[in-house]
N, C-alpha and C positions, 0 to 999 in steps of 0.2 A: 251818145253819152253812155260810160258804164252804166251795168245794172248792177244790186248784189242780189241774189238768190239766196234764200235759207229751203236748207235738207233739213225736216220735223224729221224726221227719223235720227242723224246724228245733232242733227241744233245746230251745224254747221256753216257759217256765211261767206259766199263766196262770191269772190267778185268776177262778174263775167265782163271782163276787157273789150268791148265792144272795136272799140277807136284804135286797139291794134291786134285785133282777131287776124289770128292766120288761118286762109285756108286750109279743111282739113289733109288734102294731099301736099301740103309744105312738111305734113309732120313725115310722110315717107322716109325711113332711113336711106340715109344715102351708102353706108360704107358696107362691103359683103363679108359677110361670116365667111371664113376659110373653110375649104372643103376638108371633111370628116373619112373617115374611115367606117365602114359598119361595125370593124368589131377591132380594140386593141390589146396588146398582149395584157398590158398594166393596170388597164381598165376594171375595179372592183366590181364595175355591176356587169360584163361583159358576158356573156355564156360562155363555160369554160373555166370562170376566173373566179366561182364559188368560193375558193380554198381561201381567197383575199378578205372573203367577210368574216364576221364574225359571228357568224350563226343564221340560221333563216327560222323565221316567227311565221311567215304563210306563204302560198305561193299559187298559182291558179295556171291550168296547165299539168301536163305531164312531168314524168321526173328529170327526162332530157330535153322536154323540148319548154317550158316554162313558157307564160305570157308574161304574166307580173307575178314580182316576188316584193317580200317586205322584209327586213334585215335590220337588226338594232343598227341606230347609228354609231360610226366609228368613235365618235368626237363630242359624245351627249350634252347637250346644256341639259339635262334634268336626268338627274342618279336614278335608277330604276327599282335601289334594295334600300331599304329605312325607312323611319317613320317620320310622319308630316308634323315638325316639333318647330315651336315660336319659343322666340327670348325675345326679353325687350328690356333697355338699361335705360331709364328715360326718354327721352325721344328717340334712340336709336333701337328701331324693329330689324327684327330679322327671322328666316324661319330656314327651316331643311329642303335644302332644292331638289326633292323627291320626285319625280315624276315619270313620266313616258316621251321619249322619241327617240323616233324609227324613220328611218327611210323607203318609200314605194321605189321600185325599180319597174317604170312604166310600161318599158318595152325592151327587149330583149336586142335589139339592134343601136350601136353605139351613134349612129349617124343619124338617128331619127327624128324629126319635132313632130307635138300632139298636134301642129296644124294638118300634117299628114296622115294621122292617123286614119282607119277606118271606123265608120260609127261603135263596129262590133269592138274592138280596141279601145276606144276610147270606155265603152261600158266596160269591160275588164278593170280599167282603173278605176272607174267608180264603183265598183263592185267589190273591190278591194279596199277602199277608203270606207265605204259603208262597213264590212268585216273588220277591219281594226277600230273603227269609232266604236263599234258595237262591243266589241268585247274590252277595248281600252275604259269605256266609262262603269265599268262595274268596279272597275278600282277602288274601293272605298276613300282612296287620299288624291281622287282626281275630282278636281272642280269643273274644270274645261277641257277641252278638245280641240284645238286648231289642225285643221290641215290645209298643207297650201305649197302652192309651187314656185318657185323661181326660174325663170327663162329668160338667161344671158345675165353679163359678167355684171351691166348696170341695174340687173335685179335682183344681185346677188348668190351668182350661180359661180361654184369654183371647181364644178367637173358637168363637163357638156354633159354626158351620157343622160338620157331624160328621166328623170326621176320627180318624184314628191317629197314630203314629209306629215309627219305627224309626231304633235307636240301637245303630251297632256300637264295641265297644270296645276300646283295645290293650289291655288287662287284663282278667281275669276280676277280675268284682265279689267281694269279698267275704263277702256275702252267697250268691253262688252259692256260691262255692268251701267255704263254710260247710255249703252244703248236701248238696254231693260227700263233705266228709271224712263227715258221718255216713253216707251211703248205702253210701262204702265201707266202712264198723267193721262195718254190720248185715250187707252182702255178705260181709263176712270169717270174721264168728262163724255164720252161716246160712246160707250161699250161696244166698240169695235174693235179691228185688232188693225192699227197702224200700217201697216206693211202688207195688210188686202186692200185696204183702203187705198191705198199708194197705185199696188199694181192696176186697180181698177180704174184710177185717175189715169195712170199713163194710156190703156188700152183705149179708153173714151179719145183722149187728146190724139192720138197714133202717130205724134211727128216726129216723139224720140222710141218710138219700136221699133228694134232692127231684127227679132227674128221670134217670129211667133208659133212657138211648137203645141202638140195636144196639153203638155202638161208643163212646161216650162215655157218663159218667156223671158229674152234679154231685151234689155232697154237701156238708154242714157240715164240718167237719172238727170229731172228737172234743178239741182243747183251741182252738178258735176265736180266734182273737185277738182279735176284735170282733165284732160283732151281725151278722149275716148274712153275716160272712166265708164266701166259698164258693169249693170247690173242683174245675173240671173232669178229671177224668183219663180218658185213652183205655182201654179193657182191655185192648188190645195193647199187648203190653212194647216201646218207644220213646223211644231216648234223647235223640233229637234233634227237634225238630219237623219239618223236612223229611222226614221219613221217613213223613208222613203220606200217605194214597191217595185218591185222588178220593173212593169212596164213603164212607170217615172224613171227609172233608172237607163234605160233605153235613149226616151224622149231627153234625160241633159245630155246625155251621150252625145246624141245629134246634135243640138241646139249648144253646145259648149266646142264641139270639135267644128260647125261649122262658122262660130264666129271665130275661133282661131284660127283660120281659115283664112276671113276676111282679114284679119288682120295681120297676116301672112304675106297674103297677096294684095293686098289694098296698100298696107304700109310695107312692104319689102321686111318680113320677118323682124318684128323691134322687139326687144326685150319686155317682159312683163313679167306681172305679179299677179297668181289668183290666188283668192282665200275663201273655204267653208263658214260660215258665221250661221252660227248655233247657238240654241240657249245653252247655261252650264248645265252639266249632266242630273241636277238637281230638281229642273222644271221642264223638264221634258213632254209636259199635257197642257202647258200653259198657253190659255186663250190668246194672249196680249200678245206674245212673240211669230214671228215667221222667218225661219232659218231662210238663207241666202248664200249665193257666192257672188262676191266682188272681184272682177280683172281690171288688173290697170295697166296699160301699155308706159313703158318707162321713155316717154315721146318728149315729155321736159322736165325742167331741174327744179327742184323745193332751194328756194332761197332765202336772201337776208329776212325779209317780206314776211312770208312765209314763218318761218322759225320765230321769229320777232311779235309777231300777232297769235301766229294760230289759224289766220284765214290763209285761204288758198287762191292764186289769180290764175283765171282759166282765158286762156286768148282764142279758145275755140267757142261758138256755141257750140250747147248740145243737141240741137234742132238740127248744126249742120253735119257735126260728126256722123251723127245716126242716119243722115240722108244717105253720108256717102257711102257708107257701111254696107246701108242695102243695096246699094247699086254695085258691088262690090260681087263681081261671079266667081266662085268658087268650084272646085270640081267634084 
């Protein structure tokens, strides 16, 4: 029989499709990315092809030989000069689309994915995500901070070359702020913080733990929204992601580049989606909260269902995703 699971963390009900689970290696892509080039003439973030941006905001590395660079985006959805100004004409609200986003330029090699990266690479880039969160939230007209990657075309990627972003906002999203009122109900009735409580329950249970570092841990999450939905959390209680320490920063290095890894070589390179989830730059001491990143492999499609309700149908468990995960040898 189906079960539904609810996530206390988003209040989310999901139904986990028992009666037509597919094994998790059904999700294996089947079709190959064409082979790349390391480096193209036309390619913006390419080395060599500086003259193409339009400007560099930081960079780590030497002046010719760069690791990661950060580069206003060409195409901004948020204006970066004006002030954060609302009208409103009866029901109809609107305000100044004021904000920050930039693009990371992860690696200096056009042919590269983060599943190959090296641990020391991979912290480069979170080392550079930490540098621009940190100085993006003193903005006085930034509420939030999102950063987050896309990897491949069904996750919304419209140039290979591997890159991030970051996207600061005059509003907290909804979805965050969704995520605060519950953290503070569970804070209120326990005085605990929801999302230690959480990691502490999966490490006790260990059948959705796929890879357990000194200071990070990913896991399935117990009502999954979709087939290898995973989730990183620090085991230090941290509300903000800047709050994180060089040697944290090390440990998701590892623990982030070897589950894309497995899920390189486990599912044949599929497209996905990861995102930093942080409080707004406003409560960045606050007990209730514990900043996270979310990967979601783009493995199946949001449908009629889906859009229509608001729940999500998962045909994997996440007992079995996470099994295969760890069985999953990487180099």
């Amino acid at each position: 029989m189906p079960e539904l699971r609810q996530n206390l963390i988003t209040r989310d009900w999901v139904i986990i499709a028992t009666e037509r689970a597919n094994r998790p290696n059904e999700f294996k892509v089947t079709t190959e990315r064409p082979p790349l080039p390391a480096y193209l003439d036309d390619c913006p973030f390419c080395p060599g092809n500086e003259h193409l941006n339009t400007g560099e905001i930081s960079r780590i590395g030497g002046t010719k030989q760069w690791r990661v660079r950060t580069i206003p985006n060409k195409f901004p959805a948020l204006a970066p000069r004006g002030e954060r100004t609302r009208s409103s004409q009866g029901m109809f609200r609107s305000m100044a689309g004021v904000g920050v986003h930039e693009v990371i330029i992860d690696h200096p090699r056009h042919n590269m994915s983060p599943a190959l990266f090296s641990d020391e690479e991979m912290a480069d880039v979170i080392t550079m995500y930490w540098t621009r969160y940190a100085a993006v939230k003193k903005d006085p007209r930034v509420e939030a901070v999102v950063i987050f990657k896309n990897h491949g075309e069904n996750a919304g990627t419209t140039l290979y070359h591997p890159h991030s972003q970051l996207a600061a906002t005059p509003v907290v999203p909804t979805q965050v702020r969704l995520r605060m009122e519950e953290a503070i109900r569970y804070f209120d009735d326990s005085g605990e913080c929801l999302f230690c409580r959480t990691l502490s329950e999966e490490l006790a249970a260990g059948d959705r733990v796929i890879i357990e570092g000194k200071h990070f841990v990913a896991f399935q999450p117990y009502a999954a929204l979709s087939p290898f939905h995973t989730w990183i959390f620090p085991r230090r209680h941290m509300a903000s992601f800047d709050d994180i320490a060089d040697a944290e920063i090390a440990d998701l290095a590892h623990v982030l580049r070897t589950l894309l890894a497995k899920f390189h070589f486990g599912l044949n390179d599929p497209d996905y989606n990861y995102t930093i989830r942080s409080i707004p730059t406003a409560n960045a001491k606050a007990e209730y909260f514990h900043w996270y990143l979310t990967v979601i492999p783009r493995v199946s499609r949001v449908a009629g269902f889906e859009i229509g309700s608001g729940m999500y149908i998962n045909t994997t468990l996440p007992e079995e995703s996470a099994r295969f995960l760890r069985d999953v040898q990487v180099p």
